[in-house]
Backbone as CSV, one residue per row, in Angstrom:
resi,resn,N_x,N_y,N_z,CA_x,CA_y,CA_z,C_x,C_y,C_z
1,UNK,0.840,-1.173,0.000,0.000,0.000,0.000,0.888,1.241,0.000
2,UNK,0.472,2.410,-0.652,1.396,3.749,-1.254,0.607,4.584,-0.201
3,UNK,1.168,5.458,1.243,0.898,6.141,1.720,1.193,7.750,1.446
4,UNK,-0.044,8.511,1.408,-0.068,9.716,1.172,0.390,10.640,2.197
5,UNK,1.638,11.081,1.774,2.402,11.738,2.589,1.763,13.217,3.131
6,UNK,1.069,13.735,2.020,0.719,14.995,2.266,-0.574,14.685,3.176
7,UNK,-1.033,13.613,3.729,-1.864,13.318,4.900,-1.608,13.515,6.356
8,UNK,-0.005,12.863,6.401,0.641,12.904,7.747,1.528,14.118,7.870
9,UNK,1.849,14.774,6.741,2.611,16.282,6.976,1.923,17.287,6.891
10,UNK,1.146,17.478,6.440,0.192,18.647,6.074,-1.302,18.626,6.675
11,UNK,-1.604,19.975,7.697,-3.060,19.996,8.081,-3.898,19.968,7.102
12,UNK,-4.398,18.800,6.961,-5.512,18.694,6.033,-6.652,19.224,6.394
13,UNK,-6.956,18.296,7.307,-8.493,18.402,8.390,-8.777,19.521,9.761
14,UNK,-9.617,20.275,8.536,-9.778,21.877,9.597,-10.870,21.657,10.751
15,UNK,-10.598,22.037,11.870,-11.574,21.674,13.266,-13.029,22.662,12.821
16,UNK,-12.747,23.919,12.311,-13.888,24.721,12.004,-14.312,24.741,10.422
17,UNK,-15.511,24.842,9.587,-15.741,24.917,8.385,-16.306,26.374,7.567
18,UNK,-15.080,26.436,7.115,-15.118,27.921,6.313,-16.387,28.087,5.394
19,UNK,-16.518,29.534,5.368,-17.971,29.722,4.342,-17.679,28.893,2.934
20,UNK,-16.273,29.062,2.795,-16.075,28.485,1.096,-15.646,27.184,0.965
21,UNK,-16.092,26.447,1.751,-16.225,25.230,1.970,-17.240,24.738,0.970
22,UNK,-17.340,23.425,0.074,-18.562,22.960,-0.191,-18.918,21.735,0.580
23,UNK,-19.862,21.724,1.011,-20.843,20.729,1.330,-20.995,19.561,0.765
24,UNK,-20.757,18.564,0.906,-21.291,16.904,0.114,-22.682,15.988,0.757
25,UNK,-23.906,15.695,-0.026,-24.802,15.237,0.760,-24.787,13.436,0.965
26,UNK,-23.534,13.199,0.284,-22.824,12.019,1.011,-22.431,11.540,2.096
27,UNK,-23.251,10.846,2.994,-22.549,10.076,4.558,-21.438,9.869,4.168
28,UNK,-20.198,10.534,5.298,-19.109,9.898,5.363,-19.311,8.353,6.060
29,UNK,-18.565,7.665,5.325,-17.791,5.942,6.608,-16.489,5.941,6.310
30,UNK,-15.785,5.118,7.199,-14.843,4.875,7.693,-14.335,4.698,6.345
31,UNK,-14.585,3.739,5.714,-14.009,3.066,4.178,-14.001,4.843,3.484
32,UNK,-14.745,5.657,3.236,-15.079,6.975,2.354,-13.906,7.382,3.016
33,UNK,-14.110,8.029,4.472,-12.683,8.867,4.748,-11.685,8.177,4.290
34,UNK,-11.109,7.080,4.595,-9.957,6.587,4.162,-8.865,6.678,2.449
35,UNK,-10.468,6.856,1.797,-10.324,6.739,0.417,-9.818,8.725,0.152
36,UNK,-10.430,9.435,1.140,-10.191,10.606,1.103,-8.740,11.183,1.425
37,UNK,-8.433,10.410,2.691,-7.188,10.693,3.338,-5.990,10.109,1.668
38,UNK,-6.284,8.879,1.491,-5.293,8.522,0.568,-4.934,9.199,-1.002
39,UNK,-6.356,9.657,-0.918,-6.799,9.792,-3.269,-6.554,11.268,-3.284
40,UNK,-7.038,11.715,-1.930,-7.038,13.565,-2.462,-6.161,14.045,-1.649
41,UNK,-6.100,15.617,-2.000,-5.206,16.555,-1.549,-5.654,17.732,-1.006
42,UNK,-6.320,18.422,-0.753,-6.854,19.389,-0.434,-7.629,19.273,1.149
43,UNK,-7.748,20.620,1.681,-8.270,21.092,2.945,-9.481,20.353,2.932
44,UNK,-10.039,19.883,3.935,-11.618,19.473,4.139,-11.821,19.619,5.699
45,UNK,-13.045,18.982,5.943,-13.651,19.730,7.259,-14.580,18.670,7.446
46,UNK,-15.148,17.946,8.941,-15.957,16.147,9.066,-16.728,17.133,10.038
47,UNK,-18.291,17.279,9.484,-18.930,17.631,10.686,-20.124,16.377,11.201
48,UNK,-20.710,16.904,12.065,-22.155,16.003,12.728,-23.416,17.110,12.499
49,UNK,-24.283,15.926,11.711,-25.863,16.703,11.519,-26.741,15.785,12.344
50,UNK,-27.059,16.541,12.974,-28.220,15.237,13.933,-30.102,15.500,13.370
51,UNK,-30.570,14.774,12.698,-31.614,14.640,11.993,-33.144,14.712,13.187
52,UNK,-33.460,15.539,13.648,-34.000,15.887,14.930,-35.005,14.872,15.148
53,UNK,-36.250,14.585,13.437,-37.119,13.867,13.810,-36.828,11.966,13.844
54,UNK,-35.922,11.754,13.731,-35.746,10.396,13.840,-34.233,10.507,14.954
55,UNK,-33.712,11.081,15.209,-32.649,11.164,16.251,-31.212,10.506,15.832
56,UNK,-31.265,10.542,14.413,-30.086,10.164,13.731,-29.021,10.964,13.273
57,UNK,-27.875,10.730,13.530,-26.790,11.077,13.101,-25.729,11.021,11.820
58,UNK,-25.449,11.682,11.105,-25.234,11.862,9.770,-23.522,12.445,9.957
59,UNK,-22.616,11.761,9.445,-21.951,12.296,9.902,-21.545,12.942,7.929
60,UNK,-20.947,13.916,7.790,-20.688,14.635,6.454,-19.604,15.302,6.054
61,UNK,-19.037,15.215,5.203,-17.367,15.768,5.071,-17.784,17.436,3.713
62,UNK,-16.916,17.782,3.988,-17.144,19.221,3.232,-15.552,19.523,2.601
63,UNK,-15.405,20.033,1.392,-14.062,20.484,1.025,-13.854,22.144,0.661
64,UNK,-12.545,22.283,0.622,-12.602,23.800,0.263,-12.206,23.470,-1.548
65,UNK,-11.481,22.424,-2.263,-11.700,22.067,-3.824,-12.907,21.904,-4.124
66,UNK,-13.855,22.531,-5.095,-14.896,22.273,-5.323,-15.170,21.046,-6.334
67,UNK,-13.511,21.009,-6.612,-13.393,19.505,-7.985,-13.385,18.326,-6.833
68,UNK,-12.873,18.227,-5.543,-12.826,16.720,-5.031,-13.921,17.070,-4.234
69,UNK,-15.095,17.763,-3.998,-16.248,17.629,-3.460,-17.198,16.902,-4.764
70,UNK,-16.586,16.909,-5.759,-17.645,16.022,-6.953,-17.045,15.033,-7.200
71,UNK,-15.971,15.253,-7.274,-15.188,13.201,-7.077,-16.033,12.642,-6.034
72,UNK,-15.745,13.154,-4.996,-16.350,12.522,-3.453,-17.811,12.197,-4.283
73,UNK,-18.346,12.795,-4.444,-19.723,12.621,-4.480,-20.262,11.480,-5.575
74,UNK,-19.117,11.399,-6.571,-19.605,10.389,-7.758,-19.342,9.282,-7.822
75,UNK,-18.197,9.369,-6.719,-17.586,7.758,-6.049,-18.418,7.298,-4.979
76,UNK,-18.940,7.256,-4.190,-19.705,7.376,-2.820,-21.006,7.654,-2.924
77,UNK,-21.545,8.177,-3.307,-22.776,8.417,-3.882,-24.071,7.031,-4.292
């Protein structure tokens, strides 16, 4: 396996999500992040949406590339 260096050297994953962030209406999982950490390059941001009337949790990744927020989405999707 080829580890992506710019994962373990570089802040990828921002604690807060900027306005120019895009949004993906793709559930992140474990398998999705992974594929994220390894395939792409760019800033992103993992938040929690809690779905009030069923009490579910959604968890959702957001990027500041607006090109690997549509990869994400066409792979995963």
């Amino acid at each position: 396996m080829k580890i992506n260096i710019d994962t373990w050297t570089n802040g990828r994953e921002v604690s807060f999500c900027p306005k120019h962030f895009i949004s993906t209406s793709t559930e992140l999982t474990e398998e999705s992040k992974f594929w994220v950490l390894e395939r792409l390059r760019g800033r992103y941001h993992i938040s929690m949406l809690t779905v009030s009337n069923i009490f579910h949790h959604q968890v959702n990744i957001h990027f500041e590339d607006p090109q690997e927020a549509v990869l994400y989405e066409l792979t995963w999707s």
